[in-house]
Every structure is written in structure tokens, then in C-alpha cells.
C-alpha positions as CSV (number, residue, x, y, z in Angstrom):
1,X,-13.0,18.8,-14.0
2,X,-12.8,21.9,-11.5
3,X,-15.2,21.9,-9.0
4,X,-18.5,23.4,-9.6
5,X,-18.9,24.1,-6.2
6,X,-17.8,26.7,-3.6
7,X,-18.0,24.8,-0.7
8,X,-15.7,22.0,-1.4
9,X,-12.8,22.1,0.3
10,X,-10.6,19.4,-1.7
11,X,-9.0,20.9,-4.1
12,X,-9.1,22.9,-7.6
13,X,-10.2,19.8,-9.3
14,X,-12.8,16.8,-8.0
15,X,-15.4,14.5,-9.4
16,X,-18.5,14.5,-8.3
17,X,-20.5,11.6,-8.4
18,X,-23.8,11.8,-11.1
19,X,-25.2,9.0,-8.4
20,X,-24.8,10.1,-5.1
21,X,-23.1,13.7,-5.6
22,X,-20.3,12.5,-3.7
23,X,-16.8,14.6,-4.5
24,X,-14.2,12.8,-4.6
25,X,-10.5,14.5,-5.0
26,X,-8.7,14.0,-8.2
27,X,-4.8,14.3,-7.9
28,X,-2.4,14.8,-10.6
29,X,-2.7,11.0,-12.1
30,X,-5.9,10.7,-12.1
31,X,-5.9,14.0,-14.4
32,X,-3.1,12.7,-16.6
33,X,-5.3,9.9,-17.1
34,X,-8.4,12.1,-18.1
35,X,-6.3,14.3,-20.3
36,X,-4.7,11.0,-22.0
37,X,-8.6,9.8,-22.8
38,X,-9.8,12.9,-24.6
39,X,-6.4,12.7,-26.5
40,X,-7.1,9.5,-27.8
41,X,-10.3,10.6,-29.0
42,X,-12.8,10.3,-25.9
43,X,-15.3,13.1,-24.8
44,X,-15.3,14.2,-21.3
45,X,-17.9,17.1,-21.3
46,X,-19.5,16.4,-17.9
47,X,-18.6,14.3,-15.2
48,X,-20.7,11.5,-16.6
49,X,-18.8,11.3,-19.1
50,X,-15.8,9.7,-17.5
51,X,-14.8,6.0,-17.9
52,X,-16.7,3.4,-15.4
53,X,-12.7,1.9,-14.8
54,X,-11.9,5.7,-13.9
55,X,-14.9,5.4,-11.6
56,X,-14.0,2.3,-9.9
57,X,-10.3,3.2,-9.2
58,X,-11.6,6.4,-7.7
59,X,-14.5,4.5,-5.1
60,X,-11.5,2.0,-4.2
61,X,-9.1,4.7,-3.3
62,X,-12.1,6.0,-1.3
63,X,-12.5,2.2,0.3
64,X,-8.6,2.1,1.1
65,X,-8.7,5.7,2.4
66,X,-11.4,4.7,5.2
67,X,-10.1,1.3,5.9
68,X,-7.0,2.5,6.7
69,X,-8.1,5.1,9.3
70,X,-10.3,2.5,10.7
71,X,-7.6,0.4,10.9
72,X,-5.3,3.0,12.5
73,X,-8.3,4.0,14.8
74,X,-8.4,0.7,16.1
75,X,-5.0,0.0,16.6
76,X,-5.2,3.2,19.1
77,X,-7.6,1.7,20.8
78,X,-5.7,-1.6,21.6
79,X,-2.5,-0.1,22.7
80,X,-4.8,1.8,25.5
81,X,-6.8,-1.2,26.5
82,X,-3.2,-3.3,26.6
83,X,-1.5,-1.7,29.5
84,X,-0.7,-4.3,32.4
85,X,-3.5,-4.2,35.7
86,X,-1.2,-4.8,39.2
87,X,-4.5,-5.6,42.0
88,X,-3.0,-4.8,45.1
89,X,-4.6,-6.9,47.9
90,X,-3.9,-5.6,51.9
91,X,-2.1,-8.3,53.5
92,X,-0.7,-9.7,51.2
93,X,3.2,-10.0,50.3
94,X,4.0,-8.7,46.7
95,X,5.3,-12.0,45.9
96,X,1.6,-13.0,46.2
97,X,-0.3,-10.2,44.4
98,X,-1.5,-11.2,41.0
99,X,-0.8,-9.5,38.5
100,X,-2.3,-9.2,35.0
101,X,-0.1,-8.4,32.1
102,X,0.5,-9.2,28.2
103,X,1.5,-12.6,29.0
104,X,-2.4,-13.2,30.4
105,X,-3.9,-10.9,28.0
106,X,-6.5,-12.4,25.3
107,X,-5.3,-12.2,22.1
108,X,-7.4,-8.6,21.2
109,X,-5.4,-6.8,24.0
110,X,-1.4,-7.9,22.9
111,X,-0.2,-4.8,20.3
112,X,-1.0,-6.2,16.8
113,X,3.1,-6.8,16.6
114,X,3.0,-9.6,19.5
115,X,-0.1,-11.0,17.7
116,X,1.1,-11.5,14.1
117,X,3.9,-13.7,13.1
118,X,5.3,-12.7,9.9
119,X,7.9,-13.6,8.0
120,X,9.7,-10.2,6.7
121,X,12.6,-10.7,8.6
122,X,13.4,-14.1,6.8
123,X,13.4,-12.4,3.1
124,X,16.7,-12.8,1.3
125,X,16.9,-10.3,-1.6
126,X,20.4,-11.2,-3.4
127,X,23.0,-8.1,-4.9
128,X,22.6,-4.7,-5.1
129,X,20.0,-2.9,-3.0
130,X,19.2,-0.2,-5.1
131,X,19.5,-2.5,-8.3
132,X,17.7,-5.2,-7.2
133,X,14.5,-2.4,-6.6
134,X,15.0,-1.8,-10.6
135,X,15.0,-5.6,-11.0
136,X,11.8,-5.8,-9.1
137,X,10.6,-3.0,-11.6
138,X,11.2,-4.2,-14.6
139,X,9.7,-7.9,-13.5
140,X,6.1,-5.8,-12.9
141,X,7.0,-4.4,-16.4
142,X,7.2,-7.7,-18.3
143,X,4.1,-8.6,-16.6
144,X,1.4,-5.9,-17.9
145,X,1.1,-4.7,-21.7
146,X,-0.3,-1.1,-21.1
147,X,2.6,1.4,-21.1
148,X,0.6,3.5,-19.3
149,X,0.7,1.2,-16.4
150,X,4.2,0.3,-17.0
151,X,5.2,3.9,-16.2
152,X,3.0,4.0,-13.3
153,X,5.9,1.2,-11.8
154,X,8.8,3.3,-12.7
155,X,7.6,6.3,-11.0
156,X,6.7,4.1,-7.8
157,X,10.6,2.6,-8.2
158,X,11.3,6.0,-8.5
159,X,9.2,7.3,-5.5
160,X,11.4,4.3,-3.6
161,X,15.0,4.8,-4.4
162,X,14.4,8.8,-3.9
163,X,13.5,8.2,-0.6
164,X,16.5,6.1,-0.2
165,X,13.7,2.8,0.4
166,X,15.2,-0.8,-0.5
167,X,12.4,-3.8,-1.0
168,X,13.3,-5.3,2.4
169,X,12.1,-1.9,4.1
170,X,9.3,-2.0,1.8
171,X,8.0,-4.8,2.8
172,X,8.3,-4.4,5.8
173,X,6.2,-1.1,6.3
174,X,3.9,-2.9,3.6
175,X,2.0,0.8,3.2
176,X,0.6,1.2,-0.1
177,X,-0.6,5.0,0.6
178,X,2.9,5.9,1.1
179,X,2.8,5.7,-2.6
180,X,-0.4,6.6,-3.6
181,X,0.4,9.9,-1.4
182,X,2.9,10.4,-4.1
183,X,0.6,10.1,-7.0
184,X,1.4,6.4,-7.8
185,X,-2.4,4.8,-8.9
186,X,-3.8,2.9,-5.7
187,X,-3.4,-0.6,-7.8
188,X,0.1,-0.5,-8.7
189,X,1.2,0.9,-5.4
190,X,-0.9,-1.9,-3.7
191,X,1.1,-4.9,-6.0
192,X,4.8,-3.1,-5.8
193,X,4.4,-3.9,-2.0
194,X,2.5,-7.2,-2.4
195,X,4.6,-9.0,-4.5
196,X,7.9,-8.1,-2.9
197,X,7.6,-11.7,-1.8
198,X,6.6,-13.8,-5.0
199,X,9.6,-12.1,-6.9
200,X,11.9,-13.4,-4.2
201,X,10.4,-16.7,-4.7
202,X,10.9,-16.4,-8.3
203,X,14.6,-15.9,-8.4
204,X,15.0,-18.8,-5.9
205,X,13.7,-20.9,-8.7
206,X,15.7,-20.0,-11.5
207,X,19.4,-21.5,-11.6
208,X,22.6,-20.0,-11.8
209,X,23.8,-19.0,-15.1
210,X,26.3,-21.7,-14.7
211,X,23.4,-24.4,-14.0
212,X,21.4,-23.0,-17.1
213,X,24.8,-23.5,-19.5
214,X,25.0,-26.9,-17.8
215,X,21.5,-27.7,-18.5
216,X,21.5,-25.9,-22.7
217,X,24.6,-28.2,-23.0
């Protein structure tokens, strides 16, 4: 998988694209992926030969990639168009001059932070900070069969508590290419700060280990 050409600039190792010759960078798990495929017996002789899920993972990683710059693009160009307009008119008292600021602004000019209500700040994660971000692991765990993919969640837990991250500020930042940017596959790092929420809810409706003797009894 190294480059066959000169002229790319993204690395050692790439993919190019039998279709539209497109290269597309491959970091160190995508190559740990390749390397576990031939291991188990698959041939990867060409770039054709790779797996059309290895495809697809790479052309959504592309998607993210571009949506996010878009995204960060656009939110430039609010913040610059959102600055309040005083219209001085001669004459007049400045008790009288109108003046045109956020409060009057349409919706597309407020920063994105005025014009979202979220509700981050009202998630209650119970105990431990740093335990409950294994707990949160080890519930994506029970919930996929591949170990593969199960180590893929450890390392992103891992990723987390290394840079000293609870799942409060997780969620809060909800930035999935923080984690890819570490090597964590673009799917699992876009569910460990999806579901931050759902696991919440999940605890909230389980009882107490008092309630559940209570109830066994």
C-alpha cells in the first residue's frame, strides 16, 4: 500500500481509488486492518483488491473530513456577518438612534451558540469520573461481537482518560475527529460521543441494587 506515486504529498502509504484515481491517506488503523485481512487468509495484491467495507469507511472519512471544514468555514462567516450596526442619524439624540444588534438579528446572524438549545449542561453522570468513562466503555463492548471493534472502544477510552477528558466534556465538544486524529476508526469515534447520552438514560432506568433485591425477593 505505499504510494506508487511521486507527487502525492500524503504520506508513505495511500489508496488510490481503481475508479476515480482518487488517493486517499491511510493511517496506522486503517493498515492494522489491511495487515489483519491478509493474516486471516485474504489477498491484497493491488489496490483493488481491498475489502468494499474498507472502501466505504475510507469515502466516509473523506465525507466527515469536508463537512467539517465546510462547517467550520461557515461558522467564520457568521461570526463576521454578526457584529452589531449603530446608524447614526444628525439630529438626533443617542437615546433615539436605532440600533441593530443580536437581539434584532435573524436567526442566520446570532453565533450558532445563541441559536441552538442543547441540553449538555443538564447530563447527570453518577460516581467516579474517570470510572464512569470505563463504564461507558465496557457498555459499547457488550454491544458489538467483533473484538476488533471492541478494541477500537478501549483505545478511544484510552485516547480520553490520557487526555484527562470525562464524558461530560465529551459531550460537550461532541468532536468525533478529535478521535479519529488519534487513529480511533471514524465509526466508533462518531458513537463514543453520540451515545454519551443514551447510556445516561440507561442507568436512570435500572434500579438500585437495593430495589433489584427487593424486586428478586
Amino acid at each position: 500500500m505505499r504510494c506508487p506515486s511521486s507527487s502525492c504529498h500524503l504520506g508513505p502509504h495511500c489508496w488510490q481509488d481503481p475508479h476515480g484515481k482518487k488517493h486517499h491517506a491511510l493511517r496506522s488503523h486503517h493498515l492494522k486492518r489491511l495487515i489483519a485481512f491478509v493474516e486471516k487468509g485474504g489477498t491484497l495484491e493491488s489496490h483493488g483488491d481491498v475489502l468494499d467495507s474498507f472502501r466505504e469507511e475510507l469515502y466516509l472519512e473523506e465525507r466527515q473530513r469536508l463537512e467539517s471544514q465546510q462547517s467550520k468555514n461557515k461558522m467564520g462567516g457568521t461570526w463576521g456577518n454578526s457584529l452589531p450596526i449603530n446608524i447614526n442619524i444628525n439630529g438626533i439624540p443617542p437615546s433615539s438612534q436605532t440600533q441593530v444588534s443580536d437581539s434584532t438579528a435573524t436567526p442566520a446572524m446570532r453565533p450558532p451558540a445563541q441559536a441552538q438549545v442543547q441540553e449538555k449542561d443538564d447530563l447527570n453522570i453518577p460516581g467516579l469520573r474517570d470510572v464512569a468513562v470505563k463504564k461507558y466503555t465496557a457498555w459499547h463492548e457488550a454491544n458489538v461481537e467483533d473484538d476488533a471493534l471492541k478494541a477500537q472502544f478501549r483505545q478511544a477510552r484510552d485516547v480520553a482518560l490520557a487526555n484527562g477528558l470525562d464524558l461530560k466534556l465529551i459531550h460537550e465538544d461532541h468532536d468525533p475527529s478529535f478521535f479519529t486524529d488519534k487513529g480511533i476508526m471514524v465509526g466508533i469515534a462518531r458513537q463514543f460521543v453520540r451515545d454519551i447520552g443514551t447510556w445516561v438514560r440507561s442507568l436512570d432506568s435500572v434500579p438500585p441494587p437495593e430495589e433489584a433485591s427487593l424486586m428478586v425477593a
